[in-house]
C-alpha positions in Angstrom: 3.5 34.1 52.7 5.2 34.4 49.5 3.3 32.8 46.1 4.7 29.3 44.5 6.7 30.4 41.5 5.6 28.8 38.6 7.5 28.6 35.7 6.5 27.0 31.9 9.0 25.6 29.3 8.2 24.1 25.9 10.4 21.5 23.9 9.5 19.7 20.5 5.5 20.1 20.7 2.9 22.5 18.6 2.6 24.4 22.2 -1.5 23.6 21.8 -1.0 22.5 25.7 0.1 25.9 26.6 -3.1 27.8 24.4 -5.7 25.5 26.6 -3.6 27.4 29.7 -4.9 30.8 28.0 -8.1 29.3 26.9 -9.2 29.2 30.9 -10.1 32.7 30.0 -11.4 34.2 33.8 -10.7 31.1 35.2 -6.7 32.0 34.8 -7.1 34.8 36.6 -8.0 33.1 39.7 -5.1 31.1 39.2 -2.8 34.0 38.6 -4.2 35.0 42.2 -2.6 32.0 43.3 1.0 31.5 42.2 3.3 33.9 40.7 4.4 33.1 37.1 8.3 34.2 36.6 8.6 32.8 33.3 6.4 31.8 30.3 7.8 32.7 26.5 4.5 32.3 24.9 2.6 34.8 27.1 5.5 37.6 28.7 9.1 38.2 27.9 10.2 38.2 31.8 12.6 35.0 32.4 13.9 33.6 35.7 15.8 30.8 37.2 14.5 30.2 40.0 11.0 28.5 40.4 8.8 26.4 42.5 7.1 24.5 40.0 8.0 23.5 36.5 5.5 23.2 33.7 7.1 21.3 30.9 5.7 21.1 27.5 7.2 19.2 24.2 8.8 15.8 24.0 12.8 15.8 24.4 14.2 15.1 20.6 18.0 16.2 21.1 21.0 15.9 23.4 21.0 19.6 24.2 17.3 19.8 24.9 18.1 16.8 27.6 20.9 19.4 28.9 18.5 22.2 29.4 15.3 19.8 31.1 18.3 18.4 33.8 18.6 21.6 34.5 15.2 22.7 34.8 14.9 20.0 37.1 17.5 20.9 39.1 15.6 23.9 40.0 12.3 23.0 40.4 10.7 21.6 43.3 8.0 19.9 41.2 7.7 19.1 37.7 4.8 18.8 35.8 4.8 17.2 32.3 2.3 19.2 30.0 0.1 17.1 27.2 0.9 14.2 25.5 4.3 15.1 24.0 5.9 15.9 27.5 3.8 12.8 29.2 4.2 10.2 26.3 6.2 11.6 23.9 3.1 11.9 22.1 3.2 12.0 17.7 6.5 13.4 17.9 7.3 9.2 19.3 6.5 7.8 16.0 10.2 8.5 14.7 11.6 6.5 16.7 10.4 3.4 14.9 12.7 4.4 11.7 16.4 5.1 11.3 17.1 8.8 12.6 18.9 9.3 10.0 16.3 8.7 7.2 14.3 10.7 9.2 16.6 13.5 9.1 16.8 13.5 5.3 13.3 12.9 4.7 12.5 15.8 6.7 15.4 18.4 5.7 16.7 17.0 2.5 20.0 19.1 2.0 20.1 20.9 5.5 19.8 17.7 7.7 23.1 18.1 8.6 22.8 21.4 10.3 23.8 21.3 14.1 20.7 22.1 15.3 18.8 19.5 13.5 20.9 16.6 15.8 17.8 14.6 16.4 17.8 11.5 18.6 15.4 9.2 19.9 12.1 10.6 20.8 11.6 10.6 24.7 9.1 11.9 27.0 9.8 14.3 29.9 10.1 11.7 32.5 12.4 9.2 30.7 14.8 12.0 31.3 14.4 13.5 34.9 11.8 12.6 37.4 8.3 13.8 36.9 6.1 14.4 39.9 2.5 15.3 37.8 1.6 14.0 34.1 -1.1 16.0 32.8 -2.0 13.8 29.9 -4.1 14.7 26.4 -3.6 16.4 23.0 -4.1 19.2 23.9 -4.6 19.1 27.8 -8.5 19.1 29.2 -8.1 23.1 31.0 -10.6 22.0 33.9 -8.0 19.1 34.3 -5.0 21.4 34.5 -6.4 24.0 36.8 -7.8 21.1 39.1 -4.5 20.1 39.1 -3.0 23.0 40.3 -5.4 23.4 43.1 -4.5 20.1 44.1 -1.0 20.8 44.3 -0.9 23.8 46.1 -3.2 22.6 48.6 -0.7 19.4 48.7 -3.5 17.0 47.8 -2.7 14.1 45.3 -3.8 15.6 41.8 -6.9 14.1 40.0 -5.6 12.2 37.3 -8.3 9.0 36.6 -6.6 6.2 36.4 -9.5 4.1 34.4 -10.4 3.6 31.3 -12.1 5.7 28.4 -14.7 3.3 28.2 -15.9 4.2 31.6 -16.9 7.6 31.1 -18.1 6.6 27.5 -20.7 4.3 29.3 -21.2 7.3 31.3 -22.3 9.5 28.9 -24.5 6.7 27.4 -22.5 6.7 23.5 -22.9 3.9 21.4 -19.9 1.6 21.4 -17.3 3.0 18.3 -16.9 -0.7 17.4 -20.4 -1.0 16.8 -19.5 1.4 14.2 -17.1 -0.6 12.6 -14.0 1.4 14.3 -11.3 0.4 15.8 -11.2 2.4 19.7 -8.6 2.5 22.3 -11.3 3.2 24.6 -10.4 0.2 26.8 -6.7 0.7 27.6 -6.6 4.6 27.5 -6.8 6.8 30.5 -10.0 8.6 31.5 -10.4 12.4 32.3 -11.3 13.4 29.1 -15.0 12.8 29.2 -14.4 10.6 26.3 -14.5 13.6 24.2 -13.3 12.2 21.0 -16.5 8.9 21.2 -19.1 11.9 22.4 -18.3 13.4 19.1 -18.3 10.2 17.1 -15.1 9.6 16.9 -13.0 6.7 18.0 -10.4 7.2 21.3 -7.0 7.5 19.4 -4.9 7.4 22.8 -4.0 10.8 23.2 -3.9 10.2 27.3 -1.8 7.0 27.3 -2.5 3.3 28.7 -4.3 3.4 32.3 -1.5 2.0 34.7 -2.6 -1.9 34.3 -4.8 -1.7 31.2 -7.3 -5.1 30.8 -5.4 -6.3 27.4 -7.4 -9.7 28.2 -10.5 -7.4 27.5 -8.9 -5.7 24.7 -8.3 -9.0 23.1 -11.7 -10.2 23.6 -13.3 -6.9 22.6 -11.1 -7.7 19.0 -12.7 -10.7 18.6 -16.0 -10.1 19.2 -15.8 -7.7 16.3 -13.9 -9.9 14.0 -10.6 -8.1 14.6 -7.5 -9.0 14.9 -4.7 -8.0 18.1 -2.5 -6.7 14.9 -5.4 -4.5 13.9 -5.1 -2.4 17.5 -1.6 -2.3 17.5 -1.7 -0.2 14.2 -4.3 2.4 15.8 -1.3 2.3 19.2 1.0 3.8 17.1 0.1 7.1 17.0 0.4 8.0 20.8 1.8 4.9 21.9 4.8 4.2 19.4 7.7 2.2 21.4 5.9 2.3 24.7 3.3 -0.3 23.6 2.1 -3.2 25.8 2.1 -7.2 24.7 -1.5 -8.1 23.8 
């Protein structure tokens, strides 16, 4: 029985996703044991067009690059959006809350005209084409990714939490971030990270986007016990969350 072809495509991202891939060191190679991967520009030259499985890194930020992921698609059996730039949109998001155009010349200056600087609105993978896995984070957790793929390939629903930060923070007994005078999207981001970010005394900046039906209630009362404001977490939701964000 032949391998899954696996095949891995960035867009507009820093391609960090892709590095926790190779950072699975042996691990990888028991993956490599499992599918066959036909295409992959950051780690061998080889390119194909046909493919199983689709791993899609980046955020989509031009008509052309919406051209190309259709495509993609088209081909793929399942697609899997890579880190928070292919789930979210991620950082690359935040542009979408000024005029493109001023965007364009504050980035370029006297080139932003160039054709392959047409930007347009920010979008993640699956605002484009359908997305079957999001593998959420900045960058990826690798345990998370190669679970994932295990999962997958043994047709099993992948294990992406769908609960809160502030679960696993309790879990790994950390003093509150608020108690520290920070503000902590702990109780409307996703889990799976360990709380990684808290564990290392720093606040959860939202990196793995809102759970499915985030608590906002709680949100709103966490705010106030601290003598915060709603306005004062919305500022922190722009980062990963820019023009996606939920009514608290």
């Amino acid at each position: 029985m032949s391998k899954p072809r696996v095949a891995i495509f960035d867009f507009a991202c820093c391609e960090g996703c892709q590095l926790q891939i190779v950072n699975l060191e042996e691990e990888i190679l028991d993956l490599i044991n499992l599918v066959d991967v036909v295409e992959w520009r950051e780690a061998m030259s080889e390119q194909s067009s046909e493919y199983d499985i689709a791993v899609i890194e980046g955020s989509i930020t031009r008509p052309e690059d919406e051209t190309r992921l259709k495509t993609i698609r088209s081909r793929a059996k399942v697609v899997i959006a890579l880190g928070a730039c292919a789930a979210i949109g991620g950082v690359n998001k935040m542009k979408n809350n000024f005029d493109l155009e001023e965007v364009k010349q504050c980035v370029y200056g006297k080139d932003a005209t160039m054709p392959h600087l047409n930007t347009a609105m920010t979008k993640a993978v699956g605002e484009v084409v359908p997305v079957d896995v999001c593998i959420p984070g900045c960058p990826i957790d690798r345990k998370e990714f190669g679970a994932v793929i295990r999962a997958l390939l043994l047709d099993k629903k992948p294990p992406i939490p769908d609960y809160p930060v502030c679960v696993e923070c309790k879990a790994n007994e950390n003093i509150c971030r608020y108690e520290y005078n920070e503000i902590c999207l702990g109780p409307i981001i996703r889990a799976g990270c360990g709380a990684r970010c808290p564990t290392n005394k720093f606040r959860c900046f939202g990196c793995r986007g809102y759970v499915d039906n985030p608590n906002v209630q709680a949100a709103a009362e966490v705010m106030e016990k601290y003598g915060l404001t709603v306005e004062d977490l919305k500022q922190k939701m722009i980062l990963f969350g820019s023009k996606q964000g939920y009514t608290l």
